[in-house]
Backbone of each chain as ProteinMPNN parsed JSONL, in Angstrom:
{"seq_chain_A": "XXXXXXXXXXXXXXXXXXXXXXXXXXXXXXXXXXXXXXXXXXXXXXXXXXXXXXXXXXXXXXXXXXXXXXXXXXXXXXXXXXXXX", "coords_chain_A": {"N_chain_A": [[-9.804, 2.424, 0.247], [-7.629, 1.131, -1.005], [-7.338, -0.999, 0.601], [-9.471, -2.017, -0.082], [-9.273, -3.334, -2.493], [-6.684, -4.756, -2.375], [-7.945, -6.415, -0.658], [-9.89, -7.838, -2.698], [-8.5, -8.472, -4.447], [-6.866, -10.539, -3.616], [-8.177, -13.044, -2.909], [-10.397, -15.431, -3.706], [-12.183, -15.38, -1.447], [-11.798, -13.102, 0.132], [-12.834, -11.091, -2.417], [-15.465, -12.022, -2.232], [-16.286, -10.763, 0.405], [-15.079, -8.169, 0.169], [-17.314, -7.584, -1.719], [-19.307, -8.369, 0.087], [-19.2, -6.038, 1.916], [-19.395, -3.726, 0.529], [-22.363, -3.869, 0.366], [-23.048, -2.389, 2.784], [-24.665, 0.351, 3.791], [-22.985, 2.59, 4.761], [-20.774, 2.102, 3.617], [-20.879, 2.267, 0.875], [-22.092, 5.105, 0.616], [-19.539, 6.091, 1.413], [-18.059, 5.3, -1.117], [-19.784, 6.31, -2.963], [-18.762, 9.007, -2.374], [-16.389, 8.918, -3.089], [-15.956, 8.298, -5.291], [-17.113, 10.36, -6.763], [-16.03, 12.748, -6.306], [-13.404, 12.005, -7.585], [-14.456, 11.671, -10.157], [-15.195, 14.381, -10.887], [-13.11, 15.674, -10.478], [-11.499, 14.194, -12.784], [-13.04, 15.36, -14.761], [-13.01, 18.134, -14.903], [-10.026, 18.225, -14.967], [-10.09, 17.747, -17.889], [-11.076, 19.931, -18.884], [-9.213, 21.001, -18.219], [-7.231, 20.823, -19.825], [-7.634, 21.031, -22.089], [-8.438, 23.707, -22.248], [-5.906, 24.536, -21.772], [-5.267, 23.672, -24.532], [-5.58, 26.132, -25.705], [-8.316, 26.418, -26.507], [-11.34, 28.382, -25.6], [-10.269, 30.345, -24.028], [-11.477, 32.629, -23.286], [-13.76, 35.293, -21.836], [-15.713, 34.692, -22.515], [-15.789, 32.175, -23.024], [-14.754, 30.697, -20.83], [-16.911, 30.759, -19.143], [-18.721, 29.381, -20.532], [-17.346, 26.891, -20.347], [-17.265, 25.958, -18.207], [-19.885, 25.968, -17.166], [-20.301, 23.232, -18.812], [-18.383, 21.681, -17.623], [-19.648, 21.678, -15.366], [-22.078, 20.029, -15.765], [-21.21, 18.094, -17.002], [-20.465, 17.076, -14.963], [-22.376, 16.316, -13.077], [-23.892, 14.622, -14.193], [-22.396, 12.668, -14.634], [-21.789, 11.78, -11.801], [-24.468, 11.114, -10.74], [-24.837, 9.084, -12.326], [-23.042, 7.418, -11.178], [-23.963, 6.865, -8.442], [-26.509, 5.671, -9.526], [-25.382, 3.411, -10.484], [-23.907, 2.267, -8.303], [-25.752, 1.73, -6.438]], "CA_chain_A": [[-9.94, 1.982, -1.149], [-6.643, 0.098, -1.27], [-7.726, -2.431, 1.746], [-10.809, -3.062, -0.57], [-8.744, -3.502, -3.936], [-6.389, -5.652, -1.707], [-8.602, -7.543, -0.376], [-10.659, -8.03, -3.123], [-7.695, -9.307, -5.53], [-5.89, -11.516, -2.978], [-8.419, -14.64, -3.052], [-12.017, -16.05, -3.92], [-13.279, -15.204, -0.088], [-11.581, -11.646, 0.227], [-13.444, -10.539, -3.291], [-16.797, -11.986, -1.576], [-16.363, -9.867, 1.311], [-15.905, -7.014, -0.495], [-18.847, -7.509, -2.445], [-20.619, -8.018, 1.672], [-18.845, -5.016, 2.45], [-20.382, -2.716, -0.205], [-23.971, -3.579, 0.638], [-23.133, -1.815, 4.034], [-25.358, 1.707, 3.347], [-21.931, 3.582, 5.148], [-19.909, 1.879, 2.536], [-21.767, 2.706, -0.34], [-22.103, 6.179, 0.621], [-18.063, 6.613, 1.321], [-17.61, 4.74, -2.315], [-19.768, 7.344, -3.997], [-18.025, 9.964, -2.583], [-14.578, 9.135, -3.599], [-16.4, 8.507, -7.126], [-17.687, 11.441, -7.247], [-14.545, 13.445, -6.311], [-12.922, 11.602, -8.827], [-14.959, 12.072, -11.696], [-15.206, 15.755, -10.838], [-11.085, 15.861, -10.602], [-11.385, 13.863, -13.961], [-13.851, 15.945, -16.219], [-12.446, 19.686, -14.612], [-8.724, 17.865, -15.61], [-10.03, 17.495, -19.152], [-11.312, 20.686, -19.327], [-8.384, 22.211, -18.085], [-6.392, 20.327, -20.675], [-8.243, 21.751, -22.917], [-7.833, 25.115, -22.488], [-4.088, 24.156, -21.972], [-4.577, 23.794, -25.814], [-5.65, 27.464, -26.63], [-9.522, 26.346, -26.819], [-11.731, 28.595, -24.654], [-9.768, 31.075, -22.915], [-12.196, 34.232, -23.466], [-14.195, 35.506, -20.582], [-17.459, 33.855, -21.858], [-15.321, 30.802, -23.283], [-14.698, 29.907, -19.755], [-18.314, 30.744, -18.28], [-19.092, 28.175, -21.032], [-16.63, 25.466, -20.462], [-17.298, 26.098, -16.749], [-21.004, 25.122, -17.576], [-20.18, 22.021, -19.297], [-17.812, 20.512, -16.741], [-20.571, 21.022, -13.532], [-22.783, 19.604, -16.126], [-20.993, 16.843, -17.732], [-20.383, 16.235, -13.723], [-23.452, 16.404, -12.222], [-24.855, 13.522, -15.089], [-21.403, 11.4, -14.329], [-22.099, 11.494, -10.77], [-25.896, 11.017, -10.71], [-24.762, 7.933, -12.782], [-22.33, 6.535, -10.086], [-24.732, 6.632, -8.079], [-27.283, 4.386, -9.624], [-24.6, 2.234, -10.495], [-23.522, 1.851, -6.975], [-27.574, 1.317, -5.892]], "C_chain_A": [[-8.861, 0.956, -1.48], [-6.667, -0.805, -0.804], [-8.685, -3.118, 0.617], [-10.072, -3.461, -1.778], [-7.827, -4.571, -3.329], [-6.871, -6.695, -1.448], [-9.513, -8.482, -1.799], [-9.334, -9.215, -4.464], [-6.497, -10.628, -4.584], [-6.93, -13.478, -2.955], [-10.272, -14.492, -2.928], [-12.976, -14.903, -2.454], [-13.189, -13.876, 0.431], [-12.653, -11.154, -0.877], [-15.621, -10.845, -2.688], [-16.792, -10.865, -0.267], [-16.011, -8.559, 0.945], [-17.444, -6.426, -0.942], [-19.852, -7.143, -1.509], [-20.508, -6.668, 2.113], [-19.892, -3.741, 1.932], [-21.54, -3.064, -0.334], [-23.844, -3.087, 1.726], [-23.67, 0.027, 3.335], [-24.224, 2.534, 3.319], [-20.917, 3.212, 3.676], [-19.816, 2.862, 1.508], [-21.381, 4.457, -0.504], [-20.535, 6.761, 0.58], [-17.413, 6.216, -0.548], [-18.143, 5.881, -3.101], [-19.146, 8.916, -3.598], [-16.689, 10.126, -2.915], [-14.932, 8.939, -5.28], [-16.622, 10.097, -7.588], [-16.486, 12.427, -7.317], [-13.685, 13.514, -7.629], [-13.365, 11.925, -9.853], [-14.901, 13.48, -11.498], [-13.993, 16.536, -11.121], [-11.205, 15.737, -12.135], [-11.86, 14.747, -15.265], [-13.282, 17.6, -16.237], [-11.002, 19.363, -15.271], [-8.862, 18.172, -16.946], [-9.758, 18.643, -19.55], [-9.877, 21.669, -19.509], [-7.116, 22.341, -19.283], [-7.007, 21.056, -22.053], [-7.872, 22.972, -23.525], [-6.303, 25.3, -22.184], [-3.887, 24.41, -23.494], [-4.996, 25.182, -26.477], [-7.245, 27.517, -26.74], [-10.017, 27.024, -25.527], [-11.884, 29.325, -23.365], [-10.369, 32.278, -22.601], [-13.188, 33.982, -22.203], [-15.931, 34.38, -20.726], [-17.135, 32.267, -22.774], [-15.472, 29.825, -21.95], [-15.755, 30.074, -19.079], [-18.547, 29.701, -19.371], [-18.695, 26.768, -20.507], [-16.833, 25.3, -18.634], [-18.517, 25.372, -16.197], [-21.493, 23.692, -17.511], [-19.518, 21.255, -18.337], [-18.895, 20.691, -15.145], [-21.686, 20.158, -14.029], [-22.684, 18.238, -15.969], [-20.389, 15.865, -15.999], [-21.178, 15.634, -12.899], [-23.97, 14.84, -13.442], [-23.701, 12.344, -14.191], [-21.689, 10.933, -12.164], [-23.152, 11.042, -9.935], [-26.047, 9.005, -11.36], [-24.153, 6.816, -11.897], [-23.269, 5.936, -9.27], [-25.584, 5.704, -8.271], [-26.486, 3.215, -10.032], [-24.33, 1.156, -9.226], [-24.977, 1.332, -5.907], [-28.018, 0.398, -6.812]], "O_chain_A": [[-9.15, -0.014, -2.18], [-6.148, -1.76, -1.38], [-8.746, -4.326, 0.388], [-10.719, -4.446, -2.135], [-8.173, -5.648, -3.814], [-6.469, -7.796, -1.824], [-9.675, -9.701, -1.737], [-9.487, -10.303, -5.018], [-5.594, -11.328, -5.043], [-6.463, -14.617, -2.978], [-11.036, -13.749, -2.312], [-13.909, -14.101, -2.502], [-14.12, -13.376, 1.062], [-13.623, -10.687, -0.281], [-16.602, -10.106, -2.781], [-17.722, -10.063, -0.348], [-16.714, -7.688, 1.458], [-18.219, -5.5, -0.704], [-20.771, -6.333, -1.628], [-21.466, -6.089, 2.625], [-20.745, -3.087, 2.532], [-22.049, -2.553, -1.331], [-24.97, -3.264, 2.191], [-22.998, 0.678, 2.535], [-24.049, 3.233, 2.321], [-20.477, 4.056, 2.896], [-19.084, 3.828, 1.297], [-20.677, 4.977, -1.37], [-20.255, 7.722, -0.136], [-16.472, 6.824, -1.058], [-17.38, 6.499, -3.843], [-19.089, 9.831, -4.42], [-16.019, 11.154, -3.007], [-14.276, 9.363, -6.231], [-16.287, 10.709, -8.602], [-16.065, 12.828, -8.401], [-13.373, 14.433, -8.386], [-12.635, 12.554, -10.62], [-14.206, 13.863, -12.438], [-13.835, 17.596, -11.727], [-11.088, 16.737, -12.844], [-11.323, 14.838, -16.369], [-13.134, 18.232, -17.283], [-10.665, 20.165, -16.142], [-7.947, 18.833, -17.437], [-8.79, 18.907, -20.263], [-9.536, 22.531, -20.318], [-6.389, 23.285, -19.592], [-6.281, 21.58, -22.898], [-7.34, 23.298, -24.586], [-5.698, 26.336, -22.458], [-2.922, 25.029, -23.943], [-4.78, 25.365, -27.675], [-7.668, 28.626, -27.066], [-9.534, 26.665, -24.453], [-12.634, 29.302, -22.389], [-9.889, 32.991, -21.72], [-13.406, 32.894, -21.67], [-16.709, 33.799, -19.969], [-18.0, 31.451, -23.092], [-16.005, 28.718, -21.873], [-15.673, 29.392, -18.057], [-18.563, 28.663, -18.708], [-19.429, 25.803, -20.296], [-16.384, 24.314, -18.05], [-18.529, 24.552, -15.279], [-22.346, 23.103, -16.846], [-19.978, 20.134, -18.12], [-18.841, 19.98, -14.142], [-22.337, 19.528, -13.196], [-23.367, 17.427, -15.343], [-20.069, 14.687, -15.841], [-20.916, 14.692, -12.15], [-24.583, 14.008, -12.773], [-24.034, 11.475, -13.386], [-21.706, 9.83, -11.617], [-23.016, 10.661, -8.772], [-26.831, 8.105, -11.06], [-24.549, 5.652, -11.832], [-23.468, 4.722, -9.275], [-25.66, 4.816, -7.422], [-26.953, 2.083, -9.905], [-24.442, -0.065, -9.118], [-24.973, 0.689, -4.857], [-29.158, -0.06, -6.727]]}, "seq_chain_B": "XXXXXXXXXXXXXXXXXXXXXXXXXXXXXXXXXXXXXXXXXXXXXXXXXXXXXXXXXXXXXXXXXXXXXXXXXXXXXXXXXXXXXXXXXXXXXXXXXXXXXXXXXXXXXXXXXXXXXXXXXX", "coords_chain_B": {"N_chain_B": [[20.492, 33.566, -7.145], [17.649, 32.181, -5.428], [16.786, 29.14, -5.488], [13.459, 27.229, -5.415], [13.167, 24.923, -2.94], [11.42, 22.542, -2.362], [9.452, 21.43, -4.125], [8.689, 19.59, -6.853], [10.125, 19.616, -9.29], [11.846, 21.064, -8.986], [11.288, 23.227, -10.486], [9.086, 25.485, -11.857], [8.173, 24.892, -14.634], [9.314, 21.951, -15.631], [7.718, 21.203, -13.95], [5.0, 21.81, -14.33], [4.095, 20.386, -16.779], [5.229, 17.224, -16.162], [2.927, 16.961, -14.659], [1.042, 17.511, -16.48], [0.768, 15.128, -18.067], [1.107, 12.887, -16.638], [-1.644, 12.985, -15.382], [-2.554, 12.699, -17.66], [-2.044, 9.971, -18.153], [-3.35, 9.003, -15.556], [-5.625, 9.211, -16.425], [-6.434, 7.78, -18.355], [-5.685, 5.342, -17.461], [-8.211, 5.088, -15.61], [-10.215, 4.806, -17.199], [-9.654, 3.019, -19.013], [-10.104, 1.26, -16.164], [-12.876, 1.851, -15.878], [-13.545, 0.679, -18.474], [-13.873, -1.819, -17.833], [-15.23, -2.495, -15.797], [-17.532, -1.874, -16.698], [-18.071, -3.881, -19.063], [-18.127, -5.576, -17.946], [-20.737, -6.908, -16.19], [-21.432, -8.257, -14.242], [-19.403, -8.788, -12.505], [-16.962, -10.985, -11.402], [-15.063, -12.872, -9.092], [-12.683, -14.395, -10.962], [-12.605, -12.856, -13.349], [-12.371, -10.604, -12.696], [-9.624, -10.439, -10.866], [-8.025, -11.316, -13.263], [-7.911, -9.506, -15.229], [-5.878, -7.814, -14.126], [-3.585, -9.363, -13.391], [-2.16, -9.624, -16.233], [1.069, -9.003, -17.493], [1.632, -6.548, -18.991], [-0.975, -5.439, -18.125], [-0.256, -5.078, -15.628], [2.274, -3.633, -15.552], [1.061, -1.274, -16.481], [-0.396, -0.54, -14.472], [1.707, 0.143, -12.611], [3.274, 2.274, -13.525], [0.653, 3.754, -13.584], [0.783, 3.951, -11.01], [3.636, 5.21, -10.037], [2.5, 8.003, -11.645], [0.346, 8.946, -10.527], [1.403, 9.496, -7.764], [3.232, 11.56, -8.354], [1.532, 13.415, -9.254], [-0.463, 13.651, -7.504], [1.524, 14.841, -5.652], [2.776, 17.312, -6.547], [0.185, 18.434, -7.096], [-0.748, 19.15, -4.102], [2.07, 20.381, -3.27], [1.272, 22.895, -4.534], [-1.549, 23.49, -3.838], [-0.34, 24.054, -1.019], [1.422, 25.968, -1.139], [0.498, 27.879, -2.318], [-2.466, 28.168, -0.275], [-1.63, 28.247, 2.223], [0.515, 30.206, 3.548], [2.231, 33.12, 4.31], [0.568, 34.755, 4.696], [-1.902, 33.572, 5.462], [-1.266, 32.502, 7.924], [0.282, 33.765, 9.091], [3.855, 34.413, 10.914], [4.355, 31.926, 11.789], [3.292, 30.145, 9.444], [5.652, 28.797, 7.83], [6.567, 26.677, 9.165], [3.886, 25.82, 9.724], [3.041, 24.696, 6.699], [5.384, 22.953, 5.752], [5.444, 20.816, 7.699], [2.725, 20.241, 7.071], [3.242, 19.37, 4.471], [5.165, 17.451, 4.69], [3.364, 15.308, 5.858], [1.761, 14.985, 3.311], [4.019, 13.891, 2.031], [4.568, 11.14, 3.379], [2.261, 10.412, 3.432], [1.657, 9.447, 0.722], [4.173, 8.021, 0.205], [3.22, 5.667, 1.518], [1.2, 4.782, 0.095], [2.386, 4.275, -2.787], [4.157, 2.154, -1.48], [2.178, 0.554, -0.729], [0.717, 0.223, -2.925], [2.229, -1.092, -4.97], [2.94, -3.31, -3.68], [0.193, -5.076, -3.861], [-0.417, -4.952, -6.579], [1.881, -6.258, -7.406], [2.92, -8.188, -5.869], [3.105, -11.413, -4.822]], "CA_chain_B": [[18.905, 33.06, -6.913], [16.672, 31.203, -4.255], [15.401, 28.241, -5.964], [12.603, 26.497, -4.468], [13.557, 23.097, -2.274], [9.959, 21.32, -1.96], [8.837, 21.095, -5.209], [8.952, 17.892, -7.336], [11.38, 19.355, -10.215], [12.775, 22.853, -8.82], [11.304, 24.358, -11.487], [7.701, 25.249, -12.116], [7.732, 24.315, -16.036], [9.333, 20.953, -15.594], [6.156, 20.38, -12.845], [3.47, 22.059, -14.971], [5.023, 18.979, -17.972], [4.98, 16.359, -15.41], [1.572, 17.449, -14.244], [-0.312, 17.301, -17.247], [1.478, 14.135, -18.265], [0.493, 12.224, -15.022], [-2.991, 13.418, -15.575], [-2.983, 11.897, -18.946], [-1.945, 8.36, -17.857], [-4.346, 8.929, -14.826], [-7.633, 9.509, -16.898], [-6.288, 6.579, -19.192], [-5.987, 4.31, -16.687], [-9.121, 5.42, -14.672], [-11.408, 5.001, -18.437], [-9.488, 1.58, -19.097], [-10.862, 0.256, -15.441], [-14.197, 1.61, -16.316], [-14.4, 0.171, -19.388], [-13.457, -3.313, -17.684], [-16.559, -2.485, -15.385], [-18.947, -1.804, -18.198], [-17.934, -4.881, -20.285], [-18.288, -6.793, -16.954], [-21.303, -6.184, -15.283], [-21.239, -9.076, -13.426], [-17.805, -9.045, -12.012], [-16.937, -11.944, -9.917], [-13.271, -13.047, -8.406], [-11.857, -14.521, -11.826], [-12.437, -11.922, -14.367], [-11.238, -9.253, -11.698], [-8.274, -10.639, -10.901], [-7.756, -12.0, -14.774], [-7.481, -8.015, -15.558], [-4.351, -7.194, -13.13], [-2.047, -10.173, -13.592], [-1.557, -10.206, -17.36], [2.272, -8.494, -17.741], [1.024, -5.553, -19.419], [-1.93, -4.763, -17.205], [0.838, -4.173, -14.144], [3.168, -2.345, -16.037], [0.271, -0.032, -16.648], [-0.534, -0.266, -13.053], [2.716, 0.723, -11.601], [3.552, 3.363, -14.311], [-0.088, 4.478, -13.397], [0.469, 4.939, -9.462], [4.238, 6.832, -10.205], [1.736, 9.16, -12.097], [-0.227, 9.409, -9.217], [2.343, 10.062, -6.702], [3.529, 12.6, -9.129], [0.138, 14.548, -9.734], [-0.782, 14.134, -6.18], [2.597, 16.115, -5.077], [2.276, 18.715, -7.116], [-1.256, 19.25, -6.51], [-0.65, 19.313, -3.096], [2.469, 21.243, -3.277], [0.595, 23.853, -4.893], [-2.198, 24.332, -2.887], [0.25, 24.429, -0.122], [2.507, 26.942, -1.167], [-0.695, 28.769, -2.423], [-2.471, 28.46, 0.661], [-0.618, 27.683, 3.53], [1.01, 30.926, 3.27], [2.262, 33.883, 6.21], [-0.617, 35.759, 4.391], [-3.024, 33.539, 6.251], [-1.245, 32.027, 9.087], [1.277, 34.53, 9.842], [4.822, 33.822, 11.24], [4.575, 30.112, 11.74], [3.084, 29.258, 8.111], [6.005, 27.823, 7.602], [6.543, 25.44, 10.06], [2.494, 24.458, 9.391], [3.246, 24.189, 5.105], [6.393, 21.945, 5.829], [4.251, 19.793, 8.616], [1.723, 19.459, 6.102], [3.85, 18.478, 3.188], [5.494, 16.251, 5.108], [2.487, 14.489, 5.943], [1.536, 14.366, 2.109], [4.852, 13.004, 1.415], [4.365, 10.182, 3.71], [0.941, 9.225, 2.764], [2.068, 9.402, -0.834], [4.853, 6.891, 0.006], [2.599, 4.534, 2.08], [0.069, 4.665, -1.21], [3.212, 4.049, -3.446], [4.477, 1.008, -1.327], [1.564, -0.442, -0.82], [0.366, -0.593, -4.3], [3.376, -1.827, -5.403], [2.954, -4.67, -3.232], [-0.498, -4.828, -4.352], [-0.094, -5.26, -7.781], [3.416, -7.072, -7.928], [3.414, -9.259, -4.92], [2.853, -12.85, -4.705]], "C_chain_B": [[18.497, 31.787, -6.094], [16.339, 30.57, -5.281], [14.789, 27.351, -4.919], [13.15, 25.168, -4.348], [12.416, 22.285, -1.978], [9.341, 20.936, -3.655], [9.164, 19.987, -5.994], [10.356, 18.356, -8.01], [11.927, 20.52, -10.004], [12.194, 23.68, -9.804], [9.959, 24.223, -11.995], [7.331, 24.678, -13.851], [7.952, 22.868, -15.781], [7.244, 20.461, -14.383], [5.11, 20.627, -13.347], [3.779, 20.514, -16.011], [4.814, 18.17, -16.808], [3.376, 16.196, -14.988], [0.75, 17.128, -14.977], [0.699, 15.81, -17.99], [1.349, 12.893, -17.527], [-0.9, 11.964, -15.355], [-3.579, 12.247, -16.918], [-2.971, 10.368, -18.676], [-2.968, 8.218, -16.86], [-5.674, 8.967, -15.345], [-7.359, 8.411, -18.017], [-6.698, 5.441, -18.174], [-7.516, 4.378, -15.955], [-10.196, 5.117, -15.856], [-10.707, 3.274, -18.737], [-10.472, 0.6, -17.739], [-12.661, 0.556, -15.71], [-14.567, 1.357, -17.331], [-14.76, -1.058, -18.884], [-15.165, -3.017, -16.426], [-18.26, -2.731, -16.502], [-19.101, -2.95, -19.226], [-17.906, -6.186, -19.015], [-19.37, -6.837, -15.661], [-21.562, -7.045, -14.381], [-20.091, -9.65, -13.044], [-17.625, -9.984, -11.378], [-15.458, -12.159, -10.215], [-12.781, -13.606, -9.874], [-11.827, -13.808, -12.933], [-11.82, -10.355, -13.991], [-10.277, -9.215, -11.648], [-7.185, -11.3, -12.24], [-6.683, -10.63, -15.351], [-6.202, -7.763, -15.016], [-3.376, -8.265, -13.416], [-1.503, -10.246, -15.097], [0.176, -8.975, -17.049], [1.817, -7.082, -18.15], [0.211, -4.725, -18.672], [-0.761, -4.342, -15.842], [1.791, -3.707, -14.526], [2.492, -1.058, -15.98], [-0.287, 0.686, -14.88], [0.644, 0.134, -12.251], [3.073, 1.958, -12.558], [2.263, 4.296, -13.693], [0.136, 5.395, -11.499], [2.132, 5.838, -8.908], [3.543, 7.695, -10.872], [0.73, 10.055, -11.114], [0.702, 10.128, -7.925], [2.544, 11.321, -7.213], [2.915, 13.974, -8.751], [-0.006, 14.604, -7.977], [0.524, 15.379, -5.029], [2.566, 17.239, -5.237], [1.252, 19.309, -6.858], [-1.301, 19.437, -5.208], [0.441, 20.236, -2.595], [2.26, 22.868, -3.826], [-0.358, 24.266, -4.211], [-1.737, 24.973, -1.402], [0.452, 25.676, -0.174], [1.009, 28.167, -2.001], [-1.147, 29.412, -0.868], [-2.367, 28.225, 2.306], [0.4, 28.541, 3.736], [1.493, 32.0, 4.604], [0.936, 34.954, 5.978], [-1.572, 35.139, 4.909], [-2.575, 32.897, 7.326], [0.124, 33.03, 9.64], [2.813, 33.909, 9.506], [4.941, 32.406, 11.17], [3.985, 29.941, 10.797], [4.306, 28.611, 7.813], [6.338, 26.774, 8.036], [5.089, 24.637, 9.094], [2.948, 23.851, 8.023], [4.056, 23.206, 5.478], [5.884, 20.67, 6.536], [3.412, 19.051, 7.862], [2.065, 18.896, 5.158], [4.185, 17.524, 3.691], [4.597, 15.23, 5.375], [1.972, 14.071, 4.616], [2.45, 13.723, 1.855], [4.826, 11.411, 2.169], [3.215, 9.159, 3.623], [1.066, 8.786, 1.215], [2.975, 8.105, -0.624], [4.333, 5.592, 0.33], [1.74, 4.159, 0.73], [1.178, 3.888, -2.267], [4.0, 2.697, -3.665], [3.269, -0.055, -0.955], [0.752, -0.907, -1.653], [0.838, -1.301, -5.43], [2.777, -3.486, -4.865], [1.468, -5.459, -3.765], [-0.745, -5.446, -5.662], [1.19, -5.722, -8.314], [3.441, -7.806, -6.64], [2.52, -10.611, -5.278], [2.178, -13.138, -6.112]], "O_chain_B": [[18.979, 30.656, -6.165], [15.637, 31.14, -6.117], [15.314, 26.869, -3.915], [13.513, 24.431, -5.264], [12.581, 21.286, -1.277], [8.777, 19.871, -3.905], [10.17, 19.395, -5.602], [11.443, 17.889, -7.67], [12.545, 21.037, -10.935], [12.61, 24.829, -9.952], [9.564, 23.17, -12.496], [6.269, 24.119, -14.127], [6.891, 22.256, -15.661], [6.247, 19.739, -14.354], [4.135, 19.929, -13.069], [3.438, 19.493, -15.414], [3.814, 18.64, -16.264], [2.816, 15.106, -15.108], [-0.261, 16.537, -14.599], [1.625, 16.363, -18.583], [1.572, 11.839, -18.123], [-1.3, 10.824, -15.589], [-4.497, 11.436, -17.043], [-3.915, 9.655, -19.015], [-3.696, 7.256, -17.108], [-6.691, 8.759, -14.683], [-8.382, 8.191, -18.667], [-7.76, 4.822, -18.12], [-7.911, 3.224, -15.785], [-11.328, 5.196, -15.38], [-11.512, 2.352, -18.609], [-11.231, -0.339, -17.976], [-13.514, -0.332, -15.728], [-15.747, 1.587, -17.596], [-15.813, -1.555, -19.284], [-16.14, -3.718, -16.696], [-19.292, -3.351, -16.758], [-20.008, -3.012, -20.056], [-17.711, -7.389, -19.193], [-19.043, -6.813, -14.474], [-22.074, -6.491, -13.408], [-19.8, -10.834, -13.215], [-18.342, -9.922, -10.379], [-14.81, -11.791, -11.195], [-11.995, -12.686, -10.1], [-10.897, -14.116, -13.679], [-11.203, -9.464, -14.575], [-9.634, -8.293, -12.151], [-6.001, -11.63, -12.174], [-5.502, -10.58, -15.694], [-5.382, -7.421, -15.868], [-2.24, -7.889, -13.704], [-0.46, -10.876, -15.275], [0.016, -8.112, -16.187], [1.628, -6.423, -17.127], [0.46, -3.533, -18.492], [-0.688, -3.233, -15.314], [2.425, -3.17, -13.618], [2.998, -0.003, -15.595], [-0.452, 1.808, -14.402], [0.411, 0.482, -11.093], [3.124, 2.926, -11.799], [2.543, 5.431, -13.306], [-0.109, 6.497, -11.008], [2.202, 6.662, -7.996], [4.181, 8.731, -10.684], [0.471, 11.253, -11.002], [0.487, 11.203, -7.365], [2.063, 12.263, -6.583], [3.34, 15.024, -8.271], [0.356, 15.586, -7.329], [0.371, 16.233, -4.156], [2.385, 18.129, -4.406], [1.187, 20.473, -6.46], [-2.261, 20.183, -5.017], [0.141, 20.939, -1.629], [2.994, 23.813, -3.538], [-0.271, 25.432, -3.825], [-2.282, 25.876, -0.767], [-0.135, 26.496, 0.532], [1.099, 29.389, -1.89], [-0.71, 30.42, -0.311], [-3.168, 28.081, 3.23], [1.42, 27.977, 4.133], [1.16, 31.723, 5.757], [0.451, 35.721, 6.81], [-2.525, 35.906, 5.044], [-3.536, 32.537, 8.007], [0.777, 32.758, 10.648], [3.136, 33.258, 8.513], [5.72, 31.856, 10.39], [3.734, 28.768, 11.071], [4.021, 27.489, 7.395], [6.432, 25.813, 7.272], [5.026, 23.672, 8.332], [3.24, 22.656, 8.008], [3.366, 22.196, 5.621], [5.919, 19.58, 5.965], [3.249, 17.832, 7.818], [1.427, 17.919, 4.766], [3.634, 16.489, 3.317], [5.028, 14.105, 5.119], [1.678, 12.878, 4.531], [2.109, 12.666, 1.324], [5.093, 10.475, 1.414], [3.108, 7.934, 3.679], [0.517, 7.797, 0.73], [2.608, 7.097, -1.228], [4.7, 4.561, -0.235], [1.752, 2.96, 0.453], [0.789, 2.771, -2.607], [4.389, 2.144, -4.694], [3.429, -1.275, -0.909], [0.124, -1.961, -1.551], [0.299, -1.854, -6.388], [2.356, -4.443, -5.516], [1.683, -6.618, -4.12], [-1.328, -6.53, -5.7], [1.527, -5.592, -9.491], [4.637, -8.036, -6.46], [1.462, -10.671, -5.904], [1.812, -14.277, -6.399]]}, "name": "protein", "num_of_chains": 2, "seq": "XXXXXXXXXXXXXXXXXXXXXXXXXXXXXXXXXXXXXXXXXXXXXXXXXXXXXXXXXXXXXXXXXXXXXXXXXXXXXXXXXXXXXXXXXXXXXXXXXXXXXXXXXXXXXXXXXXXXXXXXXXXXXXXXXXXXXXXXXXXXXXXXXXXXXXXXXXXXXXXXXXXXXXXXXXXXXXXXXXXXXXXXXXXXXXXXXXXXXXXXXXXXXXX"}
């Protein structure tokens, strides 16, 4: 990820070869899984921040909020996806 | 008293505070580049690299990847010392835990110096 962010901000012909890079199918597929990771890190973080603040902590608070973040992951990741296609 | 020697701040409150603090600049920064996606859906080489050089934008970028280093220590010193334990590897867990930290701490620094360079060189 840092070779491609590297490359991609160092000059005109690096940022095109990125761009060639990620039409490679293997690419693609390694890109949405570090997305996906990520957003999954990101939305479970929120949650956890969350209940950091006192919101949620009861036994069927957290089967709720537990819910919502495979939810609100499963959409964000479904989205990467067609982004990245 | 034993206090712990691997941990970021010796002391699990200072690292829980660091932790969610990190986190926060990390899901800032990480919602700033996807807005700059979403408001650019046709990215090409001068509106990419427009984003990272203003003064501001790489302050936020090096503040963002000590936040990272940060969060990634901790989270990694935690699952360590979770599990990486003599409760599942016996006698030598600690050799392996120390092995393995050490290897996070060195990919952490390679990540550290080379996004430095990255975003502040040339």
């Amino acid at each position: 990820m840092l070779y491609l962010l590297e490359l991609s901000l160092q000059s005109e012909s690096g940022f095109a070869l990125v761009l060639e890079l990620l039409d490679n199918v293997i690419v693609k597929c390694g890109a949405w899984a570090v997305l996906s990771g990520l957003l999954y890190h990101l939305i479970a973080g929120i949650k956890h921040l969350i209940m950091d603040l006192g919101f949620g902590e009861t036994l069927q608070g957290g089967f709720i909020g537990a819910c919502i973040t495979l939810a609100l992951s499963a959409v964000a990741i479904i989205t990467a996806g067609v982004w990245i296609w | 008293m034993v206090t712990n020697v691997t941990n970021l701040g010796r002391s699990g409150l200072y690292d829980w505070i660091v932790q969610r603090f990190s986190a926060i600049i990390l899901a800032a920064y990480s919602l700033c580049i996807l807005a700059n996606f979403v408001m650019n859906p046709d990215m090409d080489f001068q509106t990419w690299s427009s984003i990272f050089e203003g003064n501001a934008m790489r302050f936020f970028s090096l503040i963002t990847l000590f936040a990272l280093c940060a969060h990634a220590w901790i989270g990694m010193w935690t699952v360590s010392t979770d599990y990486l334990t003599s409760l599942q590897l016996g006698e030598s867990a600690t050799f392996f835990r120390i092995m393995f930290q050490a290897g996070c701490v060195l990919l952490i620094a390679v990540y550290l110096l080379w996004g430095i360079q990255i975003f502040w060189g040339n």
